[in-house]
DSSP file (Angstrom, degrees, kcal/mol; ACC not computed):
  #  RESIDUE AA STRUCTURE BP1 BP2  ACC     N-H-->O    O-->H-N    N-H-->O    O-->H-N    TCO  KAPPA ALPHA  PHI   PSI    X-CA   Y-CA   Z-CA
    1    1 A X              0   0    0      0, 0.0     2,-0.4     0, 0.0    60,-0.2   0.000 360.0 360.0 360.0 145.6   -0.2  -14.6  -19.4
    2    2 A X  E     -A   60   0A   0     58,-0.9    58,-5.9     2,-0.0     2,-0.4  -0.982 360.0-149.0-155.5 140.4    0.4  -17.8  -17.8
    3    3 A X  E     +A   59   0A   0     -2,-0.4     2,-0.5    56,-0.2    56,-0.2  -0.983  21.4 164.5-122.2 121.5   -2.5  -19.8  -15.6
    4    4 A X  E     -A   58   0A   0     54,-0.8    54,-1.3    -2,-0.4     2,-0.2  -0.945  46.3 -90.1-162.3 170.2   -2.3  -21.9  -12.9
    5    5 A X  E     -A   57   0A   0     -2,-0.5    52,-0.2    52,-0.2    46,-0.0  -0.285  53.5-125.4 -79.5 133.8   -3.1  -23.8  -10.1
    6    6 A X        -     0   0    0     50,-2.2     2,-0.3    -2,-0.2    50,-0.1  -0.005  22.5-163.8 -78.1 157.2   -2.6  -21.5   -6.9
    7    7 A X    >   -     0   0    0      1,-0.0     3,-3.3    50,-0.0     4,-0.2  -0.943  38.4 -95.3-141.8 163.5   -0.2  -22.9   -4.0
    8    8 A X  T 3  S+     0   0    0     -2,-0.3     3,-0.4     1,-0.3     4,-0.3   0.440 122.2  69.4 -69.3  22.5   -0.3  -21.3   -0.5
    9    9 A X  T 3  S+     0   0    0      1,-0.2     4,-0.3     2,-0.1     3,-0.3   0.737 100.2  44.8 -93.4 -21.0    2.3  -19.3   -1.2
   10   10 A X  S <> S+     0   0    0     -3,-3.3     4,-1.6     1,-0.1    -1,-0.2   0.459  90.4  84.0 -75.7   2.7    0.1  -17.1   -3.8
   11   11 A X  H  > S+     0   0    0     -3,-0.4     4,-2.4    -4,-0.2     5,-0.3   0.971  87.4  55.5 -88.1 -36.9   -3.2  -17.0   -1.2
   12   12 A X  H  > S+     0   0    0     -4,-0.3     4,-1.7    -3,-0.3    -1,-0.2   0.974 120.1  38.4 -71.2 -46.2   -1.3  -13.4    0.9
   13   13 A X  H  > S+     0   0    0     -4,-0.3     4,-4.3     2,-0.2    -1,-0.2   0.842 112.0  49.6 -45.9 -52.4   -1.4  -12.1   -2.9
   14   14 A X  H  X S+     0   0    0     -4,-1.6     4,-3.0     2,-0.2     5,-0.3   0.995 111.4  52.3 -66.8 -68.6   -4.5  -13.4   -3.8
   15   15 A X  H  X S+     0   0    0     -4,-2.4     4,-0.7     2,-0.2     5,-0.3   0.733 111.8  46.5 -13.8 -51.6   -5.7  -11.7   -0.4
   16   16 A X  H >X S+     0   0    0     -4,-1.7     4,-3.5    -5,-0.3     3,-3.1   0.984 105.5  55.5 -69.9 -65.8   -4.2   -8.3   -1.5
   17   17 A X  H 3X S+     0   0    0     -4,-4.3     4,-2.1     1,-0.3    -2,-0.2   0.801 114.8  50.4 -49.5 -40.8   -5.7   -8.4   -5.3
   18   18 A X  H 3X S+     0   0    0     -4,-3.0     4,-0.9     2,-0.2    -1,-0.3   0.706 110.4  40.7 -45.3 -48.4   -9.1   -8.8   -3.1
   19   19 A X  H << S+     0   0    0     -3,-3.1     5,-0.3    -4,-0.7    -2,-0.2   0.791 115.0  51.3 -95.3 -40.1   -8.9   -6.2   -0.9
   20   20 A X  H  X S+     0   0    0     -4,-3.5     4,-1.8    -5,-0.3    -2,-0.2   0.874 113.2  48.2 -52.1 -62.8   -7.5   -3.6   -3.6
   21   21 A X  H  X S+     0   0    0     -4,-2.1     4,-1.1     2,-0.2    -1,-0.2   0.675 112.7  46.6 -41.4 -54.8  -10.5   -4.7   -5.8
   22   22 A X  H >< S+     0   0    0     -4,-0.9     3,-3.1     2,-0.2     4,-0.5   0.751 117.7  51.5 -70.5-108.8  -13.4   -4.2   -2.3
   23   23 A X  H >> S+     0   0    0      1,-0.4     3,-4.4     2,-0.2     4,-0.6   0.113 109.5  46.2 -14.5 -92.6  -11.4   -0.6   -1.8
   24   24 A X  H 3< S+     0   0    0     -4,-1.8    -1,-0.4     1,-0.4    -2,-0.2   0.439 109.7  50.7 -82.4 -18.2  -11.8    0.2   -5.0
   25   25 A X  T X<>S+     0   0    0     -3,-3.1     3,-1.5    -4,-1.1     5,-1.2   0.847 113.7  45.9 -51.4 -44.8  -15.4   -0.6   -5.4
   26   26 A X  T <45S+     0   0    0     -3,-4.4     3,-0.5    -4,-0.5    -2,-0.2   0.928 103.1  55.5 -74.7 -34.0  -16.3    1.2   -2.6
   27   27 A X  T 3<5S+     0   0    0     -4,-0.6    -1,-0.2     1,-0.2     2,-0.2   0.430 118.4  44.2 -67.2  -2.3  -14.2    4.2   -3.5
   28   28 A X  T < 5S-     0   0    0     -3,-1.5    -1,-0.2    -5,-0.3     0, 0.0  -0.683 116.9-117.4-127.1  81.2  -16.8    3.8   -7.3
   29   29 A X  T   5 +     0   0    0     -3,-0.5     2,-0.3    -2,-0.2    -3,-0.2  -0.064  57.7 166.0  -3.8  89.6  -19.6    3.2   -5.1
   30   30 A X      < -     0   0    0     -5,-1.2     2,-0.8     2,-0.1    98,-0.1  -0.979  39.1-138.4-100.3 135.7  -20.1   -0.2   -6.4
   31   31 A X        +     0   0    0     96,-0.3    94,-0.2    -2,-0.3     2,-0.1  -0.833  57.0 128.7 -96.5 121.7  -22.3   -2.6   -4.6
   32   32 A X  S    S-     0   0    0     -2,-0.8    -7,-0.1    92,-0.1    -6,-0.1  -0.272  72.6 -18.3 177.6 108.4  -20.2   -5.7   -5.1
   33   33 A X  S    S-     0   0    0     -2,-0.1     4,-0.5     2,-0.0     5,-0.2   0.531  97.8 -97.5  80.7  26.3  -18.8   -8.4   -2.4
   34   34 A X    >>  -     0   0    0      1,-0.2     3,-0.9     3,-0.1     4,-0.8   0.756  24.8-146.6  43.5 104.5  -19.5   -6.1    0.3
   35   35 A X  T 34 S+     0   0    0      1,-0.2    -1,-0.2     2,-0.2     4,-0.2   0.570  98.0  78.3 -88.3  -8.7  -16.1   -4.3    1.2
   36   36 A X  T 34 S-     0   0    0      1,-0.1    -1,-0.2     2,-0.1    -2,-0.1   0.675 121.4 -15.7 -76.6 -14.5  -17.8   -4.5    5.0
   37   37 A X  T X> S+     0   0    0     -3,-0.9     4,-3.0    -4,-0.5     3,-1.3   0.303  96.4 104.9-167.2  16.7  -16.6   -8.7    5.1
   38   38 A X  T 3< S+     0   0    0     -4,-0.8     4,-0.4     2,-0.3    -3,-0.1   0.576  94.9  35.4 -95.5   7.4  -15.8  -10.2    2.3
   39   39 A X  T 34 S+     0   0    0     -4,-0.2    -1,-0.3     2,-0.1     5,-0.1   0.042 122.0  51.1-103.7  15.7  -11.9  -10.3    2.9
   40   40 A X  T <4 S+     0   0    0     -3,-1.3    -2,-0.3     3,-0.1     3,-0.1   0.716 119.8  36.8-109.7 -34.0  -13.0  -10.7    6.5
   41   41 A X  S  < S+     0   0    0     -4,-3.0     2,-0.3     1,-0.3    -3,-0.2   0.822 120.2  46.1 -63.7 -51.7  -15.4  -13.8    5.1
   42   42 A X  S    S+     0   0    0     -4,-0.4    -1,-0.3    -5,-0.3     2,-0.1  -0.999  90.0 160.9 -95.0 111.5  -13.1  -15.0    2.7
   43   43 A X     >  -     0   0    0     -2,-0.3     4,-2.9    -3,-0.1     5,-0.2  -0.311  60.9 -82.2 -98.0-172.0   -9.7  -15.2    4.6
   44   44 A X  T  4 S+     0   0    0      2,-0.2   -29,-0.1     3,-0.1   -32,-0.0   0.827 129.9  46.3 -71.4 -14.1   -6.4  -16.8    4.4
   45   45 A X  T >> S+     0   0    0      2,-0.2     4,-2.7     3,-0.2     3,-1.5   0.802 112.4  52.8-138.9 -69.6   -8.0  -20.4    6.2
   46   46 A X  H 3> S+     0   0    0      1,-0.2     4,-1.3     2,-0.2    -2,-0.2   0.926 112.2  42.5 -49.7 -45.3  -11.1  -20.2    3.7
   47   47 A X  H 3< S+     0   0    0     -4,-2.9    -1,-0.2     1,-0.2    -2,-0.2   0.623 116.6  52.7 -87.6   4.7   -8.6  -19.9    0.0
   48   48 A X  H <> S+     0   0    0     -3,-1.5     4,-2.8    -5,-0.2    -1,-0.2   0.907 112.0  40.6 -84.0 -44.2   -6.4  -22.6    1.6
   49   49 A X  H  X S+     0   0    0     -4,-2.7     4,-1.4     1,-0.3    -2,-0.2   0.679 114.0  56.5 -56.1 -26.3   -9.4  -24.9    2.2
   50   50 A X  H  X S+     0   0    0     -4,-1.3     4,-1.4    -5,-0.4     6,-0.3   0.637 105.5  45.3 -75.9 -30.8  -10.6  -23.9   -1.0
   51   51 A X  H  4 S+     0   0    0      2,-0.2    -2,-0.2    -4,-0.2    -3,-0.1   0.807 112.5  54.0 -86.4 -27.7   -7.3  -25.0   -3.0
   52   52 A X  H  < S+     0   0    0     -4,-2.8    -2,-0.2     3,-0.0    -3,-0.1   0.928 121.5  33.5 -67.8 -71.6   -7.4  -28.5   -0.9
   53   53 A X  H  < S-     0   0    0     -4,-1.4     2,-0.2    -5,-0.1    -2,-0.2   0.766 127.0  -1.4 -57.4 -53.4  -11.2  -28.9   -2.2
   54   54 A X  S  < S-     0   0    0     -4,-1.4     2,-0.4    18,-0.1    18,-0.2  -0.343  90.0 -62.4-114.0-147.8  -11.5  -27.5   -5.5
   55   55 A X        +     0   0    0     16,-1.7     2,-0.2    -2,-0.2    16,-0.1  -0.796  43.7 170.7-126.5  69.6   -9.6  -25.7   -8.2
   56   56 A X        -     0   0    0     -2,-0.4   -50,-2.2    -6,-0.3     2,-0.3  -0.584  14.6-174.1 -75.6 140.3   -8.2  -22.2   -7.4
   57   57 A X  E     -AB   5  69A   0     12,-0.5    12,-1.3   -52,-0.2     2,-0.2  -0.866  14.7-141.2-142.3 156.7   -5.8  -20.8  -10.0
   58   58 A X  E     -AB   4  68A   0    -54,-1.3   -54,-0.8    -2,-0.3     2,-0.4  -0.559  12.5-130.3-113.0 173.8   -3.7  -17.8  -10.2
   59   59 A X  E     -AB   3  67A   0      8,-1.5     7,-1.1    -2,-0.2     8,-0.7  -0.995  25.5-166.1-140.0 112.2   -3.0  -15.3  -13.3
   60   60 A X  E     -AB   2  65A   0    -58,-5.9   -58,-0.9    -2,-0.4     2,-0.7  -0.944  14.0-175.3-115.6 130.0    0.8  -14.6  -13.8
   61   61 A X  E >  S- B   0  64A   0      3,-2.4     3,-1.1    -2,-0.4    -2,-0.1  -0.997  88.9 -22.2-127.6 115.9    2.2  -11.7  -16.1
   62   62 A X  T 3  S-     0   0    0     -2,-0.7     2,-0.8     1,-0.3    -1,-0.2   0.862 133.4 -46.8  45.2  43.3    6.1  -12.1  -16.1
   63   63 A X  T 3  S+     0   0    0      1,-0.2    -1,-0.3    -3,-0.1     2,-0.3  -0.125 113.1 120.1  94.5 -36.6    5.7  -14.1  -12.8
   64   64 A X  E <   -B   61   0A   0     -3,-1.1    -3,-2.4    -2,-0.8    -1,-0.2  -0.359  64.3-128.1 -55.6 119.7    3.4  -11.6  -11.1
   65   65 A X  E     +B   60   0A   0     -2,-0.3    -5,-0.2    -5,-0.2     3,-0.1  -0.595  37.6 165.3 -63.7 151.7   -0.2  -13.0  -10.0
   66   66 A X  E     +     0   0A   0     -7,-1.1    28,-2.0     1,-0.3     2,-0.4  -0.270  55.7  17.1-146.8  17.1   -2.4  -10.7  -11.4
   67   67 A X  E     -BC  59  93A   0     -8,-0.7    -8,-1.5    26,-0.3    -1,-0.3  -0.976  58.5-164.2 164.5 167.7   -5.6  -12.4  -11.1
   68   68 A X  E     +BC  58  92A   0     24,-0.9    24,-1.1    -2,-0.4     2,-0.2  -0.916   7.5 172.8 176.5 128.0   -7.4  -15.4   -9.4
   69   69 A X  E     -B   57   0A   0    -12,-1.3   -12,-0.5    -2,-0.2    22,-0.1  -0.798  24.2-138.0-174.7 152.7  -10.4  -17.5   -9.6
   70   70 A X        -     0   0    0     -2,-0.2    19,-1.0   -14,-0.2     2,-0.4  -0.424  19.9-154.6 -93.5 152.5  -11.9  -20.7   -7.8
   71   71 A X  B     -D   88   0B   0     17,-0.2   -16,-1.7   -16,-0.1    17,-0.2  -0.990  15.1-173.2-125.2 119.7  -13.6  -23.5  -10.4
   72   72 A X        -     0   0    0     15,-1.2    15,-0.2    -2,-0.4     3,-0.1  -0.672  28.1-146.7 -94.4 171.5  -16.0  -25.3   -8.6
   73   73 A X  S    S+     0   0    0     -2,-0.2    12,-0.4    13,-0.2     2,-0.3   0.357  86.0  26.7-120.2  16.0  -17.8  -28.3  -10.1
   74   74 A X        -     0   0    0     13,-0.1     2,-0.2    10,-0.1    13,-0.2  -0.994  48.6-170.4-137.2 164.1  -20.9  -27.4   -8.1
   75   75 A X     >  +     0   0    0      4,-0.4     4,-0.9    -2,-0.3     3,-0.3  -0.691   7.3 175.9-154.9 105.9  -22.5  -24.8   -6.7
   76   76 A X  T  4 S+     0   0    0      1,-0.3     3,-0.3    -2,-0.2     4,-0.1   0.882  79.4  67.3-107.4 -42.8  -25.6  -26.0   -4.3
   77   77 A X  T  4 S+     0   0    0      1,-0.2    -1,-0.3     2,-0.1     3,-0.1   0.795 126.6   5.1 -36.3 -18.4  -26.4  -22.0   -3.0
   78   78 A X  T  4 S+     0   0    0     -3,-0.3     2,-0.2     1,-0.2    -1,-0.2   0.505 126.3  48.8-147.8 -15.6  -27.5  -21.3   -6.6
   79   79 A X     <  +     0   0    0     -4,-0.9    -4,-0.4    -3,-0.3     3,-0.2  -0.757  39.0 159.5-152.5  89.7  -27.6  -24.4   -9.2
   80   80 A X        +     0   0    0     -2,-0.2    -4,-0.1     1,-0.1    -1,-0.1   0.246  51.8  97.8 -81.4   5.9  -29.4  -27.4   -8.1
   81   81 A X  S    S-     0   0    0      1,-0.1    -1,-0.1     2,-0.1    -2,-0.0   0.933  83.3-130.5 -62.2 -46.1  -30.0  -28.8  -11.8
   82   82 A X        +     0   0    0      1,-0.3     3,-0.1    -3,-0.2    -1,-0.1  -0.106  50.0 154.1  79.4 -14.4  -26.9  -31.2  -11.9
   83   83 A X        -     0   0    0      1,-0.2    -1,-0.3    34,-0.0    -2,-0.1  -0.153  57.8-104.5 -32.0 110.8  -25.5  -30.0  -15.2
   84   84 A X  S    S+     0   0    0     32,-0.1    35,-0.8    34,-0.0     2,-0.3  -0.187  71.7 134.0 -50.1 114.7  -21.8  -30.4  -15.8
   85   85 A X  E     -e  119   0C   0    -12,-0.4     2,-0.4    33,-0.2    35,-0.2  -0.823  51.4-122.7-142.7-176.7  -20.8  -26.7  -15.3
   86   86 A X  E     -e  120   0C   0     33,-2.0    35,-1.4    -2,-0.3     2,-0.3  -0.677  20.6-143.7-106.8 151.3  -17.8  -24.7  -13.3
   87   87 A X  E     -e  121   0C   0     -2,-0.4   -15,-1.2    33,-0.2     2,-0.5  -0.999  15.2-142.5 -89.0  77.3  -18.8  -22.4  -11.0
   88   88 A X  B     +D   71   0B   0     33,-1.8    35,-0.4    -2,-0.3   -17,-0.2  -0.724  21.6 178.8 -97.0 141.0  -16.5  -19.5  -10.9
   89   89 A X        +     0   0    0    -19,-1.0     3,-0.1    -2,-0.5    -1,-0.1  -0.023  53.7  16.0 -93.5 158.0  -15.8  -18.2   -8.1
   90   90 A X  S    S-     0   0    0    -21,-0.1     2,-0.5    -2,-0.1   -22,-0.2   0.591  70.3-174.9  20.9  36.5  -13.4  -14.9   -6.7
   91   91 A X        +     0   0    0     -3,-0.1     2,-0.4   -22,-0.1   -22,-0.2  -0.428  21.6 147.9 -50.4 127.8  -13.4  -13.9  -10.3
   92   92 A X  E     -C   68   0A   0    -24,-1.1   -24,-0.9    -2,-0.5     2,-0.3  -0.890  35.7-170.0-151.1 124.0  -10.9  -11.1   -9.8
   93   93 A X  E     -C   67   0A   0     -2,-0.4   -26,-0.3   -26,-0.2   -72,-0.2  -0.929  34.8-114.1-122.1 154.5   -7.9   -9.1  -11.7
   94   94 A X        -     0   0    0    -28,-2.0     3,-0.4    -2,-0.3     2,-0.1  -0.626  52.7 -88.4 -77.2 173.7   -5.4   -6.4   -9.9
   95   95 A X  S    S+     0   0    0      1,-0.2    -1,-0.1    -2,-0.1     3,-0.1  -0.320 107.7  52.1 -58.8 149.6   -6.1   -3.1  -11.3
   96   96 A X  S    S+     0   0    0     -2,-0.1     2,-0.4     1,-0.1    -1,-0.2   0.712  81.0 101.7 100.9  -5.4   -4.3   -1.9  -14.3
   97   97 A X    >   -     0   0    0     -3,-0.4     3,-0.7   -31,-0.0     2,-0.4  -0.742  52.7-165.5-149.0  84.6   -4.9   -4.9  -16.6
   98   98 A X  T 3  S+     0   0    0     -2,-0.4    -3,-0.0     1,-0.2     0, 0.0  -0.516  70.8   5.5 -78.9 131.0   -7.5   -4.3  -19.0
   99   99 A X  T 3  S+     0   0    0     -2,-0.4     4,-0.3     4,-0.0    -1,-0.2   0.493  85.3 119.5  95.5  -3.5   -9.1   -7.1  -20.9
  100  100 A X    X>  +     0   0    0     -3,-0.7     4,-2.5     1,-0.2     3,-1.0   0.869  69.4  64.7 -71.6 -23.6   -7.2   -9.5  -18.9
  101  101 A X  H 3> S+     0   0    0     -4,-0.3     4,-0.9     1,-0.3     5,-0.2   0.836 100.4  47.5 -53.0 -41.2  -11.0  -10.9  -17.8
  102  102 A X  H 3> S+     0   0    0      2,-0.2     4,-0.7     3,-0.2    -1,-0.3   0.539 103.4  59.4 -89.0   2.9  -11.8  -11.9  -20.9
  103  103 A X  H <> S+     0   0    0     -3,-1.0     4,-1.1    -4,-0.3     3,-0.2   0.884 112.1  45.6 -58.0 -84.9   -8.4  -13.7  -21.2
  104  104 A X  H  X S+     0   0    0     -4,-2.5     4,-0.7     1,-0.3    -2,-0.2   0.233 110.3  48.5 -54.8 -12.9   -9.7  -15.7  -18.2
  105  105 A X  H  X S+     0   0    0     -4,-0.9     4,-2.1     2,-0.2    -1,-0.3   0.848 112.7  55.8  66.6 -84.9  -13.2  -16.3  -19.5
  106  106 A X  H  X S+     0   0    0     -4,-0.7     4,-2.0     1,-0.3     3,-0.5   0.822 112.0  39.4  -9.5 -88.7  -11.2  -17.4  -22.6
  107  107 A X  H >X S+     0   0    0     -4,-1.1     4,-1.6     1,-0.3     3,-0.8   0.764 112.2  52.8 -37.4 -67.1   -9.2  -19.9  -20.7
  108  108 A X  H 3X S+     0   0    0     -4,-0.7     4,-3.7     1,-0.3    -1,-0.3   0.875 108.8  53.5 -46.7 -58.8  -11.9  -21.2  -18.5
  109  109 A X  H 3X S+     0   0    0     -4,-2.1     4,-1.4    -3,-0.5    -1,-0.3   0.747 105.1  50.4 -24.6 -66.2  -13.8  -21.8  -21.5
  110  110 A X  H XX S+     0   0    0     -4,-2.0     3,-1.6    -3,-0.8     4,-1.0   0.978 113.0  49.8 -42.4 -83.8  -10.9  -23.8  -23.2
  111  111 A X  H 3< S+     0   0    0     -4,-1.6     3,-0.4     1,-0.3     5,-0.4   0.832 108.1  60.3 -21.0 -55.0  -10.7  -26.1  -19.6
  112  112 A X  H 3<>S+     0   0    0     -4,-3.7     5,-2.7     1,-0.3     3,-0.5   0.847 106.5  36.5 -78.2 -32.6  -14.2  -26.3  -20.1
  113  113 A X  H <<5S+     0   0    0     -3,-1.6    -1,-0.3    -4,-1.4    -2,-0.2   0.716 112.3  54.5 -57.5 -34.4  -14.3  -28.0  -23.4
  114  114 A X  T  <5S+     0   0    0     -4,-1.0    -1,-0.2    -3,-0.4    -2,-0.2  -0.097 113.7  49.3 -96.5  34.6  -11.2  -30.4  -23.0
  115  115 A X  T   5S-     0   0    0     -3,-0.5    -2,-0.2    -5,-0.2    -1,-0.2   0.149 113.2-120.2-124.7 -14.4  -13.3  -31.6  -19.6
  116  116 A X  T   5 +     0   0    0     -5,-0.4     2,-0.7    -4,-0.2    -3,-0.2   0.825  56.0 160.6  70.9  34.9  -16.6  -32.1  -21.5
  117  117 A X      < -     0   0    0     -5,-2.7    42,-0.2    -6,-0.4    -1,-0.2  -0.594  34.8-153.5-103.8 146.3  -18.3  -29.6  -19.4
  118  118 A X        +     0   0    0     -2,-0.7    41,-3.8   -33,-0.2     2,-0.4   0.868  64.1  32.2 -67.1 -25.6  -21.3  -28.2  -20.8
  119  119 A X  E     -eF  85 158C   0    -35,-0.8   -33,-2.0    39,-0.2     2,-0.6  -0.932  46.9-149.3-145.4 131.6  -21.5  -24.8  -19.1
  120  120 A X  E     +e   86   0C   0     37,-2.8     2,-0.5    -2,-0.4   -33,-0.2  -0.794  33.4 168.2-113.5 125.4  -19.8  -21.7  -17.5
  121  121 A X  E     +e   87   0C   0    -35,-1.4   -33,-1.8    -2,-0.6     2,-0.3  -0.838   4.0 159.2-118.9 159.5  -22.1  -20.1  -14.5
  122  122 A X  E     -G  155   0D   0     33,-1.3    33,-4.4    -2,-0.5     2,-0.2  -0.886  24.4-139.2-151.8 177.7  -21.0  -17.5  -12.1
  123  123 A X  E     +G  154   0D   0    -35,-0.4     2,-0.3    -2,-0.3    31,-0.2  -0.950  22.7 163.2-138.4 149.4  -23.1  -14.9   -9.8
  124  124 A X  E     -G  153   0D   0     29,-1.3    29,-4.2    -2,-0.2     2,-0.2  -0.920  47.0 -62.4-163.2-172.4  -22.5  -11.5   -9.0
  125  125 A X  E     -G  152   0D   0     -2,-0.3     3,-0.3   -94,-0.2    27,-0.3  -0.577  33.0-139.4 -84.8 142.9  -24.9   -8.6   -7.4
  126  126 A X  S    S+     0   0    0     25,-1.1    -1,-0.1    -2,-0.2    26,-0.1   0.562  99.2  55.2 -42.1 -26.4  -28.0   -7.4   -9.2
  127  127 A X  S    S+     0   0    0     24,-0.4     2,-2.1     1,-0.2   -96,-0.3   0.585  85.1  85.4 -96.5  -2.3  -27.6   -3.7   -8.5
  128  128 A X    >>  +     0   0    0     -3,-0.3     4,-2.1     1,-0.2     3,-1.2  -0.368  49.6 165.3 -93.2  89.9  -24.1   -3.8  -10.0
  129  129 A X  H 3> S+     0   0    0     -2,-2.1     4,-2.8     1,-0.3    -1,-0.2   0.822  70.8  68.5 -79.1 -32.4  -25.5   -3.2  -13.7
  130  130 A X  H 3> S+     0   0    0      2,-0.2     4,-1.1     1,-0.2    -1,-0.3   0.912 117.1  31.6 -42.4 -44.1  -21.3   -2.1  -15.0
  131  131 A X  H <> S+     0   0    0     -3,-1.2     4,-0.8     1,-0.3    -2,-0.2   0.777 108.2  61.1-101.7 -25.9  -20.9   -6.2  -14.2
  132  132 A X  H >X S+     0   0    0     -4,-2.1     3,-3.2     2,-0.2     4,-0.8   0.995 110.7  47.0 -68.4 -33.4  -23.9   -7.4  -15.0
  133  133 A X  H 3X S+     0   0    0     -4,-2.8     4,-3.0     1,-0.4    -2,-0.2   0.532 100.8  62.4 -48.4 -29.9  -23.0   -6.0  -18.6
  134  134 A X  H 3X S+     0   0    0     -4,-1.1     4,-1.2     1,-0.2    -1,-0.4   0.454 105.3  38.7 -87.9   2.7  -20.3   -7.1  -18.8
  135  135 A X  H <<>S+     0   0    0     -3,-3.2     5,-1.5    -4,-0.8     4,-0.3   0.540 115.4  55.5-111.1   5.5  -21.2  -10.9  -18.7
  136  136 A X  H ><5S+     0   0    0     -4,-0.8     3,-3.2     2,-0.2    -2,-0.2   0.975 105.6  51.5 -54.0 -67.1  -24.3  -10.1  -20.8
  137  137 A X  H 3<5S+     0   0    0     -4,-3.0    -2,-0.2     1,-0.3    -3,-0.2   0.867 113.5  56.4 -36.1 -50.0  -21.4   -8.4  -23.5
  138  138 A X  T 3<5S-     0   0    0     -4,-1.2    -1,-0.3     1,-0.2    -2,-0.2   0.468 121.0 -96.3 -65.9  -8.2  -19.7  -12.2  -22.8
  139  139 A X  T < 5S+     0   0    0     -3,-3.2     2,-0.8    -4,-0.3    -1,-0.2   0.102  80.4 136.7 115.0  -2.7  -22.3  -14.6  -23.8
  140  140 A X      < -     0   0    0     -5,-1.5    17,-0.2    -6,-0.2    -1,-0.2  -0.623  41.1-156.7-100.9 129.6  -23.1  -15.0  -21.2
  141  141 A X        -     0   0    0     -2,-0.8    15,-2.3    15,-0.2     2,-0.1  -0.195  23.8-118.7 -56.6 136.6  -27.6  -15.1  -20.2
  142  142 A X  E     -H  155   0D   0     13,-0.2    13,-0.2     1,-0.1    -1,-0.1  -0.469  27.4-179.2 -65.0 158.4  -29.3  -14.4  -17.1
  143  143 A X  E     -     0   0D   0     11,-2.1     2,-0.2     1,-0.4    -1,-0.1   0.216  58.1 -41.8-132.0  29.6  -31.2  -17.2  -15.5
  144  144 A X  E     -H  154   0D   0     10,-0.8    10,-1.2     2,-0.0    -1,-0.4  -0.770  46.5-138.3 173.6 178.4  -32.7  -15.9  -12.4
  145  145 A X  E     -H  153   0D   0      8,-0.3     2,-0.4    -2,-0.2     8,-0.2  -0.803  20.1-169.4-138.1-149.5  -31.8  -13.7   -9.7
  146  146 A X  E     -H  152   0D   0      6,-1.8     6,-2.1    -2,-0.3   -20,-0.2  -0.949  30.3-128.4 177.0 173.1  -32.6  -14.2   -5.6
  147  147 A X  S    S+     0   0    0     -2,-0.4     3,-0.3     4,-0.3     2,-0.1   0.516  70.3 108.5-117.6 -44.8  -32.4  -12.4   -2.5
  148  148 A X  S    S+     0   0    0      1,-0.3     4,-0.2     4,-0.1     2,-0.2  -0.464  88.9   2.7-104.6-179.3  -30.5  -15.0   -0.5
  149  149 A X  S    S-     0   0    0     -2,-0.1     2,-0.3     2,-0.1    -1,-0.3  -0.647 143.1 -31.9 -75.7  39.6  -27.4  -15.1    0.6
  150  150 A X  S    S-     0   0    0     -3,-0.3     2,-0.7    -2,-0.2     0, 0.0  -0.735  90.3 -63.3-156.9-179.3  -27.4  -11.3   -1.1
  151  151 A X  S    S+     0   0    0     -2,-0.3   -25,-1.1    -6,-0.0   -24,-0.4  -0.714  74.3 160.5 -82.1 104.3  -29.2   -9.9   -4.0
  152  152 A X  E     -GH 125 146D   0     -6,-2.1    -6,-1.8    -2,-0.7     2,-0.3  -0.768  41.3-139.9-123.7 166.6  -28.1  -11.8   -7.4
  153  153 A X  E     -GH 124 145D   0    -29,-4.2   -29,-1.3    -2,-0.3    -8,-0.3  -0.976  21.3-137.1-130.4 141.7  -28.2  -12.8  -10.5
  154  154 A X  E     -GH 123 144D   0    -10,-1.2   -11,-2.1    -2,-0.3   -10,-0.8  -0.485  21.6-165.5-108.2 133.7  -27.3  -16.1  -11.9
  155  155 A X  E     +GH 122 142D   0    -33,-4.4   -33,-1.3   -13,-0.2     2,-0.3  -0.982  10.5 177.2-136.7 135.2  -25.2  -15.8  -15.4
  156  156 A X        +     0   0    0    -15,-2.3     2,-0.2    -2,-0.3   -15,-0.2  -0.840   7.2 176.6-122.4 162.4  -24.8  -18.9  -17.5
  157  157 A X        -     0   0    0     -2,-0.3   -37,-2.8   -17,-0.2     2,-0.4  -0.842  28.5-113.1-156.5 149.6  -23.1  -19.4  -21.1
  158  158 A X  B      F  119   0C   0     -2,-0.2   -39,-0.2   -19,-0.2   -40,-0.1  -0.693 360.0 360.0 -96.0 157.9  -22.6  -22.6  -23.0
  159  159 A X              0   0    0    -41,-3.8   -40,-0.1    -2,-0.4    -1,-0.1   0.117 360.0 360.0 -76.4 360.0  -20.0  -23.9  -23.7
């Protein structure tokens, strides 16, 4: 596995892994990232804008992206504290690659210690209880959930 910071020539990829991921939620009735806009929300314009402004990374096995996710060093929709944290974002893997999330977890983790940052937080839907578990299983704690702009939960772990 090899990680790195995405150029536009990965975003039509990135784009695919995204929509295969909504499809396939929807085909396991899953409530997560709304397969009704969220490759219409997130577009090609939004992960370029996102790779000028923060830190979008690919996941390569034997040169194939396989995975994708944005690091922010805020996130004002959800975490007003100030804390030194990343924010991940468009956590994603294609299908087919078990245990490669917790590789990327891993990784992030690493980044997040040789940066001095205290904390890794992400968000994801409340009703999807398969995802919330899994970031329970990961260390990681809730801290809250909300209503706006969907129904979450806020998942923190230190670093």
């Amino acid at each position: 596995m090899n990680i790195e910071l995405a150029t536009e020539n990965d975003i039509p990829i990135i784009l695919e892994i995204l929509q295969q991921r909504c499809d396939w939620f929807k085909q396991n009735k899953i409530e997560q990232w709304g397969d009704w806009y969220y490759t219409e929300l997130y577009d090609m314009n939004y992960f370029i804008k996102m790779m000028k402004i923060y830190k979008l990374y690919v996941v390569k096995q034997n040169n194939e992206v396989v995975g994708t996710f944005l690091l922010k060093t805020e996130d004002e929709n959800y975490w007003n504290d100030n804390k030194k944290a990343y924010y991940i974002h468009h956590f994603v893997t294609k299908l087919g690659y078990p245990n490669l999330g917790t590789e990327i977890l891993n990784f992030i983790e690493d980044l997040a210690k040789k940066n001095a940052v205290d904390y890794l937080r992400l968000d994801c839907m409340k009703t999807n209880k398969k995802l919330n578990e899994y970031y329970k299983n990961h260390g990681f704690e809730n801290k809250g959930e909300g209503e706006e702009p969907y129904p979450h939960k806020l998942w923190e772990r230190k670093v």
